[in-house]
C-alpha positions in Angstrom: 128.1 72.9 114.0 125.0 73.2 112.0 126.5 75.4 109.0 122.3 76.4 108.1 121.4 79.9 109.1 119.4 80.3 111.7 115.7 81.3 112.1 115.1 84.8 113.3 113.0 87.0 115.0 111.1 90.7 114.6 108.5 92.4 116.0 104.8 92.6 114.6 105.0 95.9 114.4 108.7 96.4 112.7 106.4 94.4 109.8 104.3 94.6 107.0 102.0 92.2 104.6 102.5 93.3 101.2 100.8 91.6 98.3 102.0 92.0 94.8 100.7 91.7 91.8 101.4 91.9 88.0 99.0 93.7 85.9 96.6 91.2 83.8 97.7 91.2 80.6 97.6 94.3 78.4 97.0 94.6 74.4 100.7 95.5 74.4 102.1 92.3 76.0 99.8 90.2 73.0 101.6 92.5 70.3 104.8 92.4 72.0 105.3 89.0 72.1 104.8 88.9 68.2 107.1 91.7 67.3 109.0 93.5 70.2 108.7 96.7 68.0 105.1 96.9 68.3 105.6 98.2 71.8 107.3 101.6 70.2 103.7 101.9 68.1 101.3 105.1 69.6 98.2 102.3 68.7 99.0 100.5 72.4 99.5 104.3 74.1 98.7 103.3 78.2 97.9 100.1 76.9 94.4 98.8 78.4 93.8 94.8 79.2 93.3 92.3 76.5 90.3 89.6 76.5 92.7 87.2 78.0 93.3 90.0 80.6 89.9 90.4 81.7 89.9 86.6 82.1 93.0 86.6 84.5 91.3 89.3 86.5 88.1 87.7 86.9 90.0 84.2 88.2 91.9 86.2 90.7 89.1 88.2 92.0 87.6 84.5 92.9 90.5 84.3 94.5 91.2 87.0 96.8 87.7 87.0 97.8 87.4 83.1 98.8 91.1 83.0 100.2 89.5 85.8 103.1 92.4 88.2 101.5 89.7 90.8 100.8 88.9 91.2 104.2 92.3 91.5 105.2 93.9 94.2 102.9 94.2 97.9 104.1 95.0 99.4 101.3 95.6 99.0 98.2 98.2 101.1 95.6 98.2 100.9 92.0 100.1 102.3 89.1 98.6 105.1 87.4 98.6 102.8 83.9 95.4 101.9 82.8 96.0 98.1 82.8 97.3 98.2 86.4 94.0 100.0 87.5 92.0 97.8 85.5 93.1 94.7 87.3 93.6 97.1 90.9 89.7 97.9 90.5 88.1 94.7 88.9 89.9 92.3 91.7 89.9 94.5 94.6 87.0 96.0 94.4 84.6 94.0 91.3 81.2 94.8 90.9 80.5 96.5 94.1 82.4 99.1 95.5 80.8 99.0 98.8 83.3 96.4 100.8 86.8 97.6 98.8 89.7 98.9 100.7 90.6 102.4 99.4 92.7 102.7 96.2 95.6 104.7 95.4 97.4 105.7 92.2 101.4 106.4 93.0 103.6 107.0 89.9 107.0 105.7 92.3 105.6 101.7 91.2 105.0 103.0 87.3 106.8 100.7 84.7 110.1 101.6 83.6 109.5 105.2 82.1 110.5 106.1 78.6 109.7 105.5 74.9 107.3 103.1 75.0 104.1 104.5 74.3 102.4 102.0 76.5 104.4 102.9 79.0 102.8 106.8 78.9 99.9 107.4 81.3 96.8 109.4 80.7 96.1 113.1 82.2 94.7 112.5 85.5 91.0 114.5 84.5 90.5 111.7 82.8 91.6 109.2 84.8 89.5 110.5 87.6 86.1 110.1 85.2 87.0 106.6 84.1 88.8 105.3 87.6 85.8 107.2 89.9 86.8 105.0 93.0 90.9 106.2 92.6 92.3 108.4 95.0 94.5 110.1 92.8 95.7 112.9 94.9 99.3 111.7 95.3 100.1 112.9 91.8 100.8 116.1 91.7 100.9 116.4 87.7 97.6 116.5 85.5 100.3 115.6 82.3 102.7 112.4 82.1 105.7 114.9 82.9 107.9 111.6 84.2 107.7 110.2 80.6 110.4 110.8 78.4 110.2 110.2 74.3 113.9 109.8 73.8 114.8 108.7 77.4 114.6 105.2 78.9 114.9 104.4 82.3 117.8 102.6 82.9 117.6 99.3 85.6 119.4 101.2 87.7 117.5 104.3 87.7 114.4 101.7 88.4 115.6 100.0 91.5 116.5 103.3 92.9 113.0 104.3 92.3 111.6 100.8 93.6 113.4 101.4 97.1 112.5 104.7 97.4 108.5 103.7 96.7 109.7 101.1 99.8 110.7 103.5 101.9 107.6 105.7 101.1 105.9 102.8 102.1 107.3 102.4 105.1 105.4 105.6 106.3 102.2 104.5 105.7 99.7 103.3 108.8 98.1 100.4 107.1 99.6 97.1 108.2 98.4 95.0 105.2 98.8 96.5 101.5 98.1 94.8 97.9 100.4 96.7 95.3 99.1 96.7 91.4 102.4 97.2 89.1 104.7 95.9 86.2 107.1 93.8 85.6 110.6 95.6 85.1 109.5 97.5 88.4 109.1 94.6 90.2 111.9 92.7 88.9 114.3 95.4 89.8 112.7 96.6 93.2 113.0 92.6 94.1 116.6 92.0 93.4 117.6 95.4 95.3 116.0 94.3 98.3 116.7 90.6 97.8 120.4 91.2 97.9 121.2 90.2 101.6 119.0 87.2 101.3 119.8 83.4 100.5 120.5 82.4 97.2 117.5 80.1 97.3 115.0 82.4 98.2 116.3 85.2 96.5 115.5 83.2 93.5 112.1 82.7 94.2 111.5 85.9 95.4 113.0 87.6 91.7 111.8 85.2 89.6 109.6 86.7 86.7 105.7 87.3 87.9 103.2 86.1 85.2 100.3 88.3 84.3 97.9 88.9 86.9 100.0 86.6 89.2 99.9 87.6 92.5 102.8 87.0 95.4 102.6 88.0 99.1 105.6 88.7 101.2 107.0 90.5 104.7 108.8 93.6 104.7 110.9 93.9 107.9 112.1 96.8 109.5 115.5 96.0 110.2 117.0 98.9 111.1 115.6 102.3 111.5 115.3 103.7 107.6 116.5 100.0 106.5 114.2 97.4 105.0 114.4 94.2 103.5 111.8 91.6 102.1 
């Protein structure tokens, strides 16, 4: 008896493309990596995309467009950070606006929340005059009122908020969605819903995303209000 599990089957429709993606990187990442400290310094507040950033973006802007991915994508959601809608905008959408899928800011796929100054969005007023092509009418908050100066989310508190943006998700009509986000909220979103799966592929499902990397999976309605990756 073949011990393997077997293959299995689920409707089209029970199903959904999602393609995620890491921010490019940020002037915080650069300074972080020097002296974790820096990331508690009010100098990298909604830390914006360094020159290796823009270089990331730019390589996988070629990328989406020549793969046919552009063509394909629905919708597309970003974090309300101005890194993530730097790289959303420039690789979704690049210099011409005219053949983009719609964007939309949703703080659920924020990065974990808390003091980090980096980690602190902008009001949306002035999001909406730098990031003119961002729907940002999900958020119902002008201020950051989700981040905390003396509170950091804890992993816990971050997958629960990861399933929840899932299951949000799940209501949405478009069939094919690119997600711009962060690290900790992918890493923990990941291993929540990765827990049912095989060792192997749980391990490359959770394994750490680069900057500006970009990874596309299935999300399977397995049962009604149930969903797995």
């Amino acid at each position: 008896m073949d011990a393997n599990p077997a293959p299995f089957l689920y409707p089209l429709e029970h199903s959904k493309i999602l393609h995620l993606v890491r921010h490019a990187q940020g002037t915080h990442n650069v300074a972080g990596e020097k002296d974790h400290n820096a990331l508690l310094s009010p100098e990298y507040f909604d830390a914006h995309l360094s020159p290796l950033g823009w270089q990331q973006v730019g390589n996988l802007r070629k990328q989406v467009h020549a793969s046919g991915q552009l063509r394909r994508i629905d919708l597309v959601i970003t974090s309300p950070l101005c890194r993530a809608m730097q790289t959303a905008t420039q690789v979704f959408c690049g210099i011409s606006s005219l053949k983009c899928p719609p964007i939309v800011a949703a703080e659920l796929c924020r990065e974990r929340l808390g003091v980090h100054p980096c980690d602190k969005r902008r009001t949306i007023s002035e999001n909406r005059s730098r990031f003119p092509t961002i729907d940002f009418s999900l958020i119902e908050s002008d201020e950051d009122i989700l981040w905390k100066t003396d509170a950091r989310e804890t992993d816990e508190e971050i997958a629960a908020r990861g399933l929840e943006f899932m299951s949000w998700l799940w209501t949405r009509p478009e069939k094919e969605i690119a997600i711009v986000t962060h690290h900790r909220f992918l890493q923990h979103t990941l291993n929540a819903l990765a827990n049912d799966c095989h060792p192997s592929v749980k391990n490359k499902m959770c394994k750490k995303f680069g900057n500006c990397e970009l990874r596309s999976m299935v999300i399977v309605d397995k049962e009604k209000g149930k969903h797995g990756v």
